[in-house]
C-alpha positions as CSV (number, residue, x, y, z in Angstrom):
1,X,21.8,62.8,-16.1
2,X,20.3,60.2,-18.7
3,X,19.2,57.3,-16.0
4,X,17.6,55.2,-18.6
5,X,20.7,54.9,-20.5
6,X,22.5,54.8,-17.2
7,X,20.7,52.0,-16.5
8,X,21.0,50.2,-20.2
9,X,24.7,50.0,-19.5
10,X,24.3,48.4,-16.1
11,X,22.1,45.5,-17.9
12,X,24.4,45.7,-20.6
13,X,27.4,44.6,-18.5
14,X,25.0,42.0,-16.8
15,X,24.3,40.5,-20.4
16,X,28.0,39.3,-20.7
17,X,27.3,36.8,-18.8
18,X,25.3,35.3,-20.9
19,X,27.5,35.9,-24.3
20,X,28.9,33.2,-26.3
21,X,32.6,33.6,-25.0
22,X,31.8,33.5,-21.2
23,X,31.7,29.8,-20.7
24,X,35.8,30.0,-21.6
25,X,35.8,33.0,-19.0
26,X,34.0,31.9,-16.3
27,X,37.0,29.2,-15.5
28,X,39.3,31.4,-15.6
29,X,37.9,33.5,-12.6
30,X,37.1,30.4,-10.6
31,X,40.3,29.0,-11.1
32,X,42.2,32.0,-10.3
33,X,39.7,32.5,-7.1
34,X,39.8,29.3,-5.9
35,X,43.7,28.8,-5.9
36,X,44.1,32.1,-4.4
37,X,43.3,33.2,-0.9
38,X,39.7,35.4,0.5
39,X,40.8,37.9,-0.5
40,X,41.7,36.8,-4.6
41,X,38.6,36.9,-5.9
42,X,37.9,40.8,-4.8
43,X,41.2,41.7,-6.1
44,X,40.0,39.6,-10.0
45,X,36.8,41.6,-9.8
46,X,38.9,45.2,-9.1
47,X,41.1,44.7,-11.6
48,X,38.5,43.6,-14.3
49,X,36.9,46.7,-13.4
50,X,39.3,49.0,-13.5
51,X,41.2,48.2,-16.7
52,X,37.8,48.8,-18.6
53,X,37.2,51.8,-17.1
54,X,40.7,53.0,-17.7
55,X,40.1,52.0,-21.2
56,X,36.7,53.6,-21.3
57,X,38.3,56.6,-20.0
58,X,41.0,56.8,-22.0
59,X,38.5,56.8,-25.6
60,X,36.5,59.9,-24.4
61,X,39.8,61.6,-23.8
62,X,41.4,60.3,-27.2
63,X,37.8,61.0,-29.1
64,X,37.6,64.6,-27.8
65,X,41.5,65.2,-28.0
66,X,40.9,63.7,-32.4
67,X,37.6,65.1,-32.5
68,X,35.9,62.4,-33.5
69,X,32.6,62.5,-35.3
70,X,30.3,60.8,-32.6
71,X,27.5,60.4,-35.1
72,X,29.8,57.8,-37.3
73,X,31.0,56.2,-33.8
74,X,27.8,55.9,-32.5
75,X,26.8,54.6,-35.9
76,X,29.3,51.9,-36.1
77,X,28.6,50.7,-32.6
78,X,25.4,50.3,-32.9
79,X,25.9,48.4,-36.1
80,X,28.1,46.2,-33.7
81,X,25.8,45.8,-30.9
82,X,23.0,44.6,-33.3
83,X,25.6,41.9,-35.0
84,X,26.2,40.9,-31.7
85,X,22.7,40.3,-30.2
86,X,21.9,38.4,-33.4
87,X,24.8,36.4,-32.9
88,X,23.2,35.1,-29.3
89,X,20.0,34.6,-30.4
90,X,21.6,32.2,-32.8
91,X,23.4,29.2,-31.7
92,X,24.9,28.3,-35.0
93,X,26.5,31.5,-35.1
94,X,27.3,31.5,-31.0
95,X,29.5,28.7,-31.7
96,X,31.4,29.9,-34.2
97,X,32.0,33.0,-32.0
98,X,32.5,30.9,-28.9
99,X,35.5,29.1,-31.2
100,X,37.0,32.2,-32.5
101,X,37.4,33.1,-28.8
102,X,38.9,30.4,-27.5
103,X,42.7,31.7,-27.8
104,X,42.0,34.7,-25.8
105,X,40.3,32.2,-22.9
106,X,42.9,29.9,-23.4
107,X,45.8,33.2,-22.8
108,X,44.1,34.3,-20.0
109,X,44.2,30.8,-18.8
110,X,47.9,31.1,-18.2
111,X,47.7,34.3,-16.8
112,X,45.4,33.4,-14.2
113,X,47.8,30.8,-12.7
114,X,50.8,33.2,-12.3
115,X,51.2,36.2,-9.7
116,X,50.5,35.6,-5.2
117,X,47.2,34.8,-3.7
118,X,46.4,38.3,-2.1
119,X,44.4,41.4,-3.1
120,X,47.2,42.5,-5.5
121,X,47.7,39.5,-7.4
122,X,43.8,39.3,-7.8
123,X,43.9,43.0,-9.4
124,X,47.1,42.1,-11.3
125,X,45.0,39.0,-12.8
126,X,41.7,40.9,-13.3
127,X,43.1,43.3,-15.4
128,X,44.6,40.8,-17.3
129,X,41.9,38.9,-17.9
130,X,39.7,41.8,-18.7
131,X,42.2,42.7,-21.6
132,X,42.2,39.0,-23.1
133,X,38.3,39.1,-22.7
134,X,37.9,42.4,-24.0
135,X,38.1,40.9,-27.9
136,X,35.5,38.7,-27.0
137,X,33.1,41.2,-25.5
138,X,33.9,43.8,-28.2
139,X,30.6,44.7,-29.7
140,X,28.8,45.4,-26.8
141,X,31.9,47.2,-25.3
142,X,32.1,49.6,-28.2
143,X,28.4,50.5,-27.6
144,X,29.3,50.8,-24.2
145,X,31.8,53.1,-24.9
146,X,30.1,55.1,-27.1
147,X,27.5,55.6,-24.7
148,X,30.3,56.9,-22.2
149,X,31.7,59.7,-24.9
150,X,28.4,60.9,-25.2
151,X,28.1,62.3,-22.3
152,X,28.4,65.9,-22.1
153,X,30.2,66.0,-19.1
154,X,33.2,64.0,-17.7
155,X,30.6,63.1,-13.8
156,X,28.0,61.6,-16.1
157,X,30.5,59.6,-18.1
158,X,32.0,58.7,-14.9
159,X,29.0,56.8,-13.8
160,X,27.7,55.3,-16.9
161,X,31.4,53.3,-16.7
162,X,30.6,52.2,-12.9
163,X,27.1,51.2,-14.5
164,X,28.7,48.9,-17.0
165,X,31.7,47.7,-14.4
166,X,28.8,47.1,-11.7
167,X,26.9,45.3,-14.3
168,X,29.5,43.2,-15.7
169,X,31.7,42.7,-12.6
170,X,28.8,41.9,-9.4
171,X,27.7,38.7,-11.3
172,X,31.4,37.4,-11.4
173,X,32.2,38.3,-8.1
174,X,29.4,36.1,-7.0
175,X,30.7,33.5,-9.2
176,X,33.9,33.9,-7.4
177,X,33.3,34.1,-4.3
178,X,31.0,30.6,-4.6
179,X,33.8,29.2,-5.9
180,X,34.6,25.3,-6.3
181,X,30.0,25.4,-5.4
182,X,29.5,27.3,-9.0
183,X,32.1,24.7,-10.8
184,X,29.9,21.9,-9.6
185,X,26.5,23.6,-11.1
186,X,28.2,24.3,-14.4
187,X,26.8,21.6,-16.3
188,X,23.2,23.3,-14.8
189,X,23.9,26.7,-16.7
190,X,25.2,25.0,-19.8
191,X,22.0,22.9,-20.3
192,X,19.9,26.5,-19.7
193,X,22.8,29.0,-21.1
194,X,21.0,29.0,-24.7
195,X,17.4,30.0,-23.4
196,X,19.3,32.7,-21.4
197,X,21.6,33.9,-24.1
198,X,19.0,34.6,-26.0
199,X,16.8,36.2,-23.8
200,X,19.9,38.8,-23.3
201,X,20.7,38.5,-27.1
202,X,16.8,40.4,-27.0
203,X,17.5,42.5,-24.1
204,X,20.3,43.5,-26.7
205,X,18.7,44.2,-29.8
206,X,16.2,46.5,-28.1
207,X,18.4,48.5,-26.2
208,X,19.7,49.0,-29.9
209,X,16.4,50.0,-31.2
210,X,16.0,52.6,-28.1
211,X,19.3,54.3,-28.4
212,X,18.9,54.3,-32.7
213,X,15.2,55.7,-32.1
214,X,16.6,58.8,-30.0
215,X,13.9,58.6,-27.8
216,X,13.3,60.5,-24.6
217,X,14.4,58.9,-21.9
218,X,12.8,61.1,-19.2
219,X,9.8,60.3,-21.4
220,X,9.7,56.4,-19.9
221,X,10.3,57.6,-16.1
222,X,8.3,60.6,-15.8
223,X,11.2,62.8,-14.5
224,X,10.2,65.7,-17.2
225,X,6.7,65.4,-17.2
226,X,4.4,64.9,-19.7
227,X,4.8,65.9,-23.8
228,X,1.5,68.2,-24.0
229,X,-0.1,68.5,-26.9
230,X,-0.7,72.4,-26.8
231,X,1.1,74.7,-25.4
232,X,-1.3,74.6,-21.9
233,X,-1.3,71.2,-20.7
234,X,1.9,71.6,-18.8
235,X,6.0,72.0,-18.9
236,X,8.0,70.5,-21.1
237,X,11.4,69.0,-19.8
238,X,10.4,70.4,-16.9
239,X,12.9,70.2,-13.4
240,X,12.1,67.4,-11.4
241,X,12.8,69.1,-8.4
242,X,11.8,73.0,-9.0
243,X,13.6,75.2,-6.4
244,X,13.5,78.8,-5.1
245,X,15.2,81.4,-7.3
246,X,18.5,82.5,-6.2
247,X,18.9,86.5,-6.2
248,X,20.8,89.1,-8.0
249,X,23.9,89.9,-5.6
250,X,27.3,91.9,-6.6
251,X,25.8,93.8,-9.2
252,X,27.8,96.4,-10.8
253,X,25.1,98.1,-12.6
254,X,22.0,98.0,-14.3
255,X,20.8,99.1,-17.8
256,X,17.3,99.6,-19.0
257,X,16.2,99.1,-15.6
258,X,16.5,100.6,-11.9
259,X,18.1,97.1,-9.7
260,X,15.8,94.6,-9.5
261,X,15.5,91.9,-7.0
262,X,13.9,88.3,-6.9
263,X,11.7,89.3,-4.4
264,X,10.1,92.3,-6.2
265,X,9.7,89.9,-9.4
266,X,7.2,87.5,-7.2
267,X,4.0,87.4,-9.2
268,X,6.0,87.6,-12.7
269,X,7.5,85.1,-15.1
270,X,10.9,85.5,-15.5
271,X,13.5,84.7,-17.7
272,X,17.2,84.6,-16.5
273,X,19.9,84.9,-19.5
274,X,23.5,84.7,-18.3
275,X,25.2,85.8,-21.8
276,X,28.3,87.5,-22.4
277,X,28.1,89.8,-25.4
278,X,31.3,88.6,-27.3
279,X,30.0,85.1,-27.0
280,X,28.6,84.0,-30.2
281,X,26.2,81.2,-29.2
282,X,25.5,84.1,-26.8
283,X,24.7,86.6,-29.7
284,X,22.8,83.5,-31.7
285,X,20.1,82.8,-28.9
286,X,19.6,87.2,-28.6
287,X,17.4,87.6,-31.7
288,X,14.8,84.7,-29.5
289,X,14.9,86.2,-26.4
290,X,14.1,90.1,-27.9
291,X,11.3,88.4,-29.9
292,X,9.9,86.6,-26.2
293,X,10.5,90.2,-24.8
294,X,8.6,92.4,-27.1
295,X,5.7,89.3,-27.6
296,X,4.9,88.5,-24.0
297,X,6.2,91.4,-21.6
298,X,2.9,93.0,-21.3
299,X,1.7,89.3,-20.4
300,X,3.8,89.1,-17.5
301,X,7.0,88.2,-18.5
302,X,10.6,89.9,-17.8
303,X,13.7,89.0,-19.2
304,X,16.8,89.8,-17.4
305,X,20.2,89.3,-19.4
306,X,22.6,88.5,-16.6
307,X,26.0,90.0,-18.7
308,X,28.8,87.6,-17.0
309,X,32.3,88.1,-18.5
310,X,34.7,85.5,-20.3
311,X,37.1,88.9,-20.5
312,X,38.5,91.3,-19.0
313,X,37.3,94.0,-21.6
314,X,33.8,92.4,-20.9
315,X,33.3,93.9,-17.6
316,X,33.7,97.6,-19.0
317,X,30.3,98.9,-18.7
318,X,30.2,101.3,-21.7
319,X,31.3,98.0,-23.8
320,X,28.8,96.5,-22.6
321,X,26.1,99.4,-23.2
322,X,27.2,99.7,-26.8
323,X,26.7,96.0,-27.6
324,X,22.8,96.1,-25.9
325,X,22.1,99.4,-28.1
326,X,24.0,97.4,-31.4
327,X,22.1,93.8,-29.9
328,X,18.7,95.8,-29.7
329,X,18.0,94.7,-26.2
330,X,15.1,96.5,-24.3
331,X,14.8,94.3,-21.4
332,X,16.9,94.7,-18.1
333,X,20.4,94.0,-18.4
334,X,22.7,93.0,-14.8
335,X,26.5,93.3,-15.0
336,X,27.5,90.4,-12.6
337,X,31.3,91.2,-13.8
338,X,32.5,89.4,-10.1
339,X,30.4,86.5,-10.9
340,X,28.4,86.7,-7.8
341,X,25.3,86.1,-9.4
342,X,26.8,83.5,-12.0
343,X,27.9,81.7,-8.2
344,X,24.5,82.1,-6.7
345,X,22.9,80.1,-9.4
346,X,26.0,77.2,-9.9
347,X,25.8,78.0,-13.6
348,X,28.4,76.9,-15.6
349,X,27.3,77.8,-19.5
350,X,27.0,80.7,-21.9
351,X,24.3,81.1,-23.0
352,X,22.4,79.5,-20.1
353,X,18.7,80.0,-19.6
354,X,16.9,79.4,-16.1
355,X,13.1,80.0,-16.1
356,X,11.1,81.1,-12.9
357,X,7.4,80.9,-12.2
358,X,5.2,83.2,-10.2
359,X,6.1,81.6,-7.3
360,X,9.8,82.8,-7.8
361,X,10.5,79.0,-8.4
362,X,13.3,77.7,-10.7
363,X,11.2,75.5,-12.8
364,X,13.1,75.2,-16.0
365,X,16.5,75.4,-17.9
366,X,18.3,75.3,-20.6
367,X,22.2,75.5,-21.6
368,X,23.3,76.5,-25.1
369,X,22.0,77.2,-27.8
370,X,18.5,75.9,-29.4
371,X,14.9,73.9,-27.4
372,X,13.5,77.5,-28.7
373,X,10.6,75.8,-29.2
374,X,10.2,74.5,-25.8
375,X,11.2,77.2,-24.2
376,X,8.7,79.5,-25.2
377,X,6.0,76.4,-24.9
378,X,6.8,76.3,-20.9
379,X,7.3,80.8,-21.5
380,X,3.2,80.4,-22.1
381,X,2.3,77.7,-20.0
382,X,3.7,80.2,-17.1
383,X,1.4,83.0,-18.4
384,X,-1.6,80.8,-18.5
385,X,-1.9,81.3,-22.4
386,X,-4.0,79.0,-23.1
387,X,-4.5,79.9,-27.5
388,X,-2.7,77.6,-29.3
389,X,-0.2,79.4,-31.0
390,X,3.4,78.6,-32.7
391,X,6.4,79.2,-31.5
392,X,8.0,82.8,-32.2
393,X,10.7,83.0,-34.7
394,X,13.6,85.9,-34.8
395,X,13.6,88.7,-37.1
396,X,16.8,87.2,-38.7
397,X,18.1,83.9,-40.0
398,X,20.3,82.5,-36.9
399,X,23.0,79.8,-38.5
400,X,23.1,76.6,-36.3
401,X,25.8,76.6,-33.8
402,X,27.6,73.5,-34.9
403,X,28.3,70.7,-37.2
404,X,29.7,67.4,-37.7
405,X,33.4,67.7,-38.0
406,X,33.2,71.6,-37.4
407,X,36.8,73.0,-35.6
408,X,36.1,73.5,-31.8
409,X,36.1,76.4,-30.3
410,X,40.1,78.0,-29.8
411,X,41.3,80.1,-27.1
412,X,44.5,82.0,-28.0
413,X,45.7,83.7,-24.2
414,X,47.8,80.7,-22.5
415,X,45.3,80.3,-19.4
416,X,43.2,77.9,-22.3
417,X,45.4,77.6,-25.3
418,X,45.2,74.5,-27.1
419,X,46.9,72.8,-30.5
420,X,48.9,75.6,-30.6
421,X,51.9,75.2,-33.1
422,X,54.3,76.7,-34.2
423,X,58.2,76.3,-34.4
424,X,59.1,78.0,-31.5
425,X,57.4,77.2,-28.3
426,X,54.7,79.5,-26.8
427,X,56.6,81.9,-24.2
428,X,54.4,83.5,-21.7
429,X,54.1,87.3,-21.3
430,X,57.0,88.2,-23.5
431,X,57.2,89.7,-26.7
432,X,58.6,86.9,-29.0
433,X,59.6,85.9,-32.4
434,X,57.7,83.5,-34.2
435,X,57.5,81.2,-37.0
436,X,55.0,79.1,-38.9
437,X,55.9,75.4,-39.3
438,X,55.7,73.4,-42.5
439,X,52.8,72.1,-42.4
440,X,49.9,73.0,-39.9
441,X,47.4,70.0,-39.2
442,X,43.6,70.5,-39.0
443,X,42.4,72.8,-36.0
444,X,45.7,73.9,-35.4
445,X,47.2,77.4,-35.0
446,X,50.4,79.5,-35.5
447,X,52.0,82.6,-35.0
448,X,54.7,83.8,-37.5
449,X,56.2,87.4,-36.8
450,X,56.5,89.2,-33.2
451,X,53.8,88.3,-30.7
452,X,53.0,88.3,-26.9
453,X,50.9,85.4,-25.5
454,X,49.2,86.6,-22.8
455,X,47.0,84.9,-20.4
456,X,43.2,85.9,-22.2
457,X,44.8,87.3,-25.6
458,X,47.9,87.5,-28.0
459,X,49.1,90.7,-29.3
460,X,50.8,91.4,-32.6
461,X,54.1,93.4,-31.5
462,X,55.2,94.9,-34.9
463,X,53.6,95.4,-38.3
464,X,53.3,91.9,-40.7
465,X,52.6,89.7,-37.4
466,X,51.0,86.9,-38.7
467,X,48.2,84.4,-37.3
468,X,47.5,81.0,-39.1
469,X,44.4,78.7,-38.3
470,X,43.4,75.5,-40.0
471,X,40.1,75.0,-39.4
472,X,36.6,73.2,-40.7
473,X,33.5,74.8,-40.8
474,X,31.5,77.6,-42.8
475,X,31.9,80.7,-40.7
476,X,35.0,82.0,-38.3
477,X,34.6,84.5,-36.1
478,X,37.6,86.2,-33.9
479,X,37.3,88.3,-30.6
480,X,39.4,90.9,-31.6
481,X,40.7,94.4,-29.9
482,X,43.0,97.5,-30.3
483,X,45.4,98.0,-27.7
484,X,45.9,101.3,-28.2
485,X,42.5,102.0,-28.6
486,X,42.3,103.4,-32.1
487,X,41.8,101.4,-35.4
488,X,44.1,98.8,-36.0
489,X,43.6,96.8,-39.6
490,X,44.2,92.8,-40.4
491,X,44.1,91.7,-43.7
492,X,42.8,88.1,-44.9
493,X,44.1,85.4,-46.5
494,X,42.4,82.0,-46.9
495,X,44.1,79.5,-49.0
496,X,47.2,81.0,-50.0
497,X,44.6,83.8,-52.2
498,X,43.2,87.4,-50.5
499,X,39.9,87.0,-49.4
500,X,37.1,88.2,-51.7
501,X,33.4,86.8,-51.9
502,X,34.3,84.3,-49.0
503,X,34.9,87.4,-47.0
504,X,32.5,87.6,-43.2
505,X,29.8,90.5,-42.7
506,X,32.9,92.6,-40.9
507,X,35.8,92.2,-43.1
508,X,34.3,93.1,-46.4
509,X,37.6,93.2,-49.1
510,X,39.1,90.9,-46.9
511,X,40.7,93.7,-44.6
512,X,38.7,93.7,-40.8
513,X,38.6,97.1,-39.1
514,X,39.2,96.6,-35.1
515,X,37.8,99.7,-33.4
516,X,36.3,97.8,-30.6
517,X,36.4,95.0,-28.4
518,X,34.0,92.9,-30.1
519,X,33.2,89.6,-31.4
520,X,34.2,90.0,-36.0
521,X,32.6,87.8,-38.5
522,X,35.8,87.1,-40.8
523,X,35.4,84.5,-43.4
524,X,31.6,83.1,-44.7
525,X,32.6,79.9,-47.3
526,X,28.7,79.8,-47.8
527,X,29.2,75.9,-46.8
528,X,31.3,73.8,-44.5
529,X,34.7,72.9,-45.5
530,X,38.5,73.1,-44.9
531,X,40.0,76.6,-45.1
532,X,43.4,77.5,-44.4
533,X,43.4,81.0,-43.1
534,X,45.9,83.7,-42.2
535,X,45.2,86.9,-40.6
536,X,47.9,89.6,-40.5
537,X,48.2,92.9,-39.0
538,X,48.7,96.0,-40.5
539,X,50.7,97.3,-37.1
540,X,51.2,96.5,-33.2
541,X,48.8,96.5,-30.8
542,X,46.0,93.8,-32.6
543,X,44.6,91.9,-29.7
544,X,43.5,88.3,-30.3
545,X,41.3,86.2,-28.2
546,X,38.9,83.1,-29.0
547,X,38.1,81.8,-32.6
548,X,34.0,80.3,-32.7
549,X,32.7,78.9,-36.0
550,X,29.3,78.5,-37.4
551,X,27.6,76.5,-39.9
């Protein structure tokens, strides 16, 4: 959880009350506190609160839902936030603001004077008000918000909106709870507002300057440790809180190994992988961690690939045994296919690394793909290599995982289809007709032809089935499997033409082989761009599961 920008967005939402439009707002809660009853003003503050973060909310959804580029929203915000803090440092422009404002204070005048005097009218008000006021305190909102999209998951975004709304909302509360006190003491904060506006107005521009520099934030609080300057002067990013390793449990098997446990590890460095092998940020981190295990496993490091499955056809060993002999794996291998070990740690992510000292300590992690760097900085610290030494590269060029704009990753089986669309509605578990529509927007799909949607997979149910993505990005790859078992072809089109030099590694001519179930490099455009592609097979029985991309 980022606390420094956690706690940017609490004095960010403290600053409004020093912005050029709060003089018109700061009526409007008295008046609507004071010609309410005790409980009015708590009901103002509530409703404030929550119609921002209903609106904050609502633009992570919309952003992921669009796919937005952050990088040009974060851009533009920041733009925003800059104008704005220069705007309260200046009181020629402050006043020109504070006048362009004055018809939303002036609306949210009349609102405050309507509705009961209870807790519910105060809410009723408050949300009001906050949507009147939300023109006036749109700069630093956007920022706000931007700051809230960011966040990769949906808990931390969760509290950088209370952040803000505690911020923003505890100083008017106090305001409205004094009352009739705080109208008599105006004139006192007008005389000083333009010292404190722009103090805030700087309190603005550098929280700009920190968020556009990128910096570290754990760097200012000492949560990750220091940034050594070799690779032996300690971790990097390092867990605040290390804690003992949890141990292997409902393993099915073991390959290149006999079982292991934690406990007979004490003494080593060890790396935990949970991968799955038709994952391909999976497949993108493998040519690192075979490079860490053939540089530093006579040094006292073991890597053991935790194999986790996403699919059914994943928990197979001898699938899984071919794909470590094609991966060239050599270190031990645990096929968790219940998930018991996945559950033991909490882990969430494929790939997902977790790093264990001697002391059979979690000290370290990592979750997706890249911080190679790191990782094998805080791999030597461990050993006690004390040589300076760069960080190991792969034997092979690994293509980044992602880019700006790139098509998301698509599920196909109904449990986690999304932006499917075709003509006909998707009809679960039953062989059905299908056709494409007219036009197919960007990352959507559609079937044409007889398919069964299934819950991890479609199948094709008759020869000339048809699968349409439009997609952005330079490489697509497809889990793909045979039914039946035995080959079943798919040939390529992209763009209305057969697929030639833009064909992937495994359909060369623009026709893909399935023999196994495996993850197929289809189409390589040699740079990111649009591509409309269709895929159709040559017979029943092709099984379809998740499109990736790669730049």
């Amino acid at each position: 959880m980022n606390i420094v920008e956690t706690g940017l967005a609490f004095l960010e939402g403290v600053a409004l009350i020093a912005s050029p439009c709060i003089l018109p707002v700061l009526p409007l809660v008295l008046s609507a506190s004071v010609e309410g009853g005790k409980k009015r003003p708590f009901g103002i503050i509530t409703g404030f609160v929550l119609s921002f973060s209903a609106f904050a909310l609502f633009a992570r959804f919309l952003v992921a839902r669009l796919h937005l580029d952050l990088d040009i929203i974060r851009n533009a915000s920041l733009v925003l936030l800059l104008l704005f803090g220069i705007v309260m440092i200046s009181s020629t422009l402050s006043e020109k603001f504070s006048q362009w404002t004055q018809g939303a204070a002036s609306l949210g005048s009349a609102l405050s004077r309507r509705g009961g005097e209870g807790f519910a009218s105060g809410i009723v008000i408050g949300a009001l008000i906050g949507l009147v006021w939300t023109p006036c305190a749109g700069p630093i909102l956007a920022a706000v918000l931007v700051q809230v999209i960011r966040q990769q998951t949906d808990a931390a975004g969760v509290l950088m909106i209370i952040s803000f709304a505690l911020g923003a909302g505890v100083p008017m509360l106090i305001i409205a709870l004094l009352g009739k006190k705080v109208m008599d003491r105006i004139g006192f904060f007008k005389t000083h507002a333009q010292a404190v506006r722009k103090a805030f107005g700087g309190l603005i521009l550098l929280s700009v300057a920190f968020i556009a520099s990128g910096a570290n934030p754990q760097a200012l609080i000492g949560g990750g440790g220091p940034a050594p300057a070799g690779p032996a002067q300690g971790l990097q990013d390092g867990l605040r809180e290390p804690y003992p390793a949890p141990d292997f449990s409902g393993i099915d098997d073991w390959i290149n190994t006999k079982p292991l446990t934690m406990h007979e590890l004490n003494g080593k460095v060890v790396l935990v992988d949970f991968w799955t092998y038709s994952c391909v940020n999976c497949v993108r981190t493998l040519p690192y961690l075979t490079a860490w295990d053939s540089k530093y496993r006579n040094k006292g490091l073991v890597i053991v690939g935790v194999h986790a499955p996403e699919f059914e056809f994943e928990k197979k060993p001898d699938n899984v045994k071919m794909a470590v002999i094609q991966r060239g794996i050599h270190y031990p291998v645990a096929l968790d296919s219940e998930l018991r070990t996945w559950d033991n740690f909490h882990n969430r992510y494929w790939p997902a690394h977790y790093l264990i000292d001697r002391n059979g300590n979690v000290v370290y992690t990592h979750f997706g793909e890249g911080n190679y760097e790191e990782t094998e900085h805080n791999i030597r610290y461990l050993l006690g290599l004390t040589e300076t030494e760069p960080a190991g590269a792969p034997a092979v060029t690994v293509e980044p995982s992602s880019g700006n704009g790139q098509t998301p990753e698509t599920y196909l089986g109904y449990r986690r289809a999304e932006r499917f669309s075709s003509k006909i509605n998707a009809v679960h578990d039953a062989q059905t007709e299908y056709q494409f529509p007219s036009f197919l927007p960007i990352d959507q799909w559609a079937l044409k032809g007889r398919w069964k949607i299934g819950p991890e997979y479609i199948v094709s149910g008759a020869q000339g089935a048809a699968l349409r993505l439009n997609f952005k990005a330079r490489k697509v790859f497809l889990v793909l499997g045979s039914a039946g078992g035995g080959p079943v072809h798919a040939s390529l089109m992209l763009n209305g033409e057969k697929v030639a030099g833009n064909a992937g590694k495994d359909a060369p001519g623009g026709t893909v082989t399935v023999r196994q179930h495996t993850l197929y490099e289809l189409i390589d455009q040699k740079t990111a761009q649009n591509g409309l592609l269709e895929i159709t097979a040559d017979a029943d029985g092709l099984e379809a599961y998740a499109f990736t991309f790669g730049d």
